[in-house]
C-alpha positions, 0 to 999 in steps of 0.5 A: 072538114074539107073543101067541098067541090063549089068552093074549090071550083070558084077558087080555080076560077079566081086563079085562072081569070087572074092568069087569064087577065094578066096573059090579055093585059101583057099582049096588049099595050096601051091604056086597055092593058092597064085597065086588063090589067087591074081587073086582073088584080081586083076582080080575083080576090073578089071571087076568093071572098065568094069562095070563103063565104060559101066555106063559112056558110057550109061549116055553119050548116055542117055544125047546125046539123051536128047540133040537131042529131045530137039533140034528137039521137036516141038516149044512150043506155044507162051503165044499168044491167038488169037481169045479168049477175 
């Protein structure tokens, strides 16, 4: 199973906001670096955990689906062949 586009579009986010934060933090001096600069190092992993969660909850989805097919497929024919010799 693959990533699909949602989670690797938040994953993408999460790297760029960290780069982003870190890039105002270093051009800034003072204590409104420091406070860029720890947003750069909190708020990242928080999007990544999003990220999962959504992975998680598709596997989820994908394998309840692949459970109700299996269920509700047609019955396979039996290894009985009437009417060949």
């Amino acid at each position: 199973m693959g990533l699909d586009g949602r989670t690797v579009a938040i994953g993408l986010f999460a790297v760029v906001l960290a780069v982003v934060l870190g890039a105002v933090a270093a051009s800034l001096a003072g204590a409104g670096a420091g406070a860029l600069a720890a947003l750069a190092g909190l708020v990242p992993p928080a999007v990544l955990a999003v990220a999962v969660e959504l992975r998680q909850r598709n596997i989820a989805r994908v394998k309840r689906r692949q459970e109700v097919l299996r269920r509700f497929a047609p019955p396979k024919p039996s290894g009985d062949r009437e009417g060949q010799e």
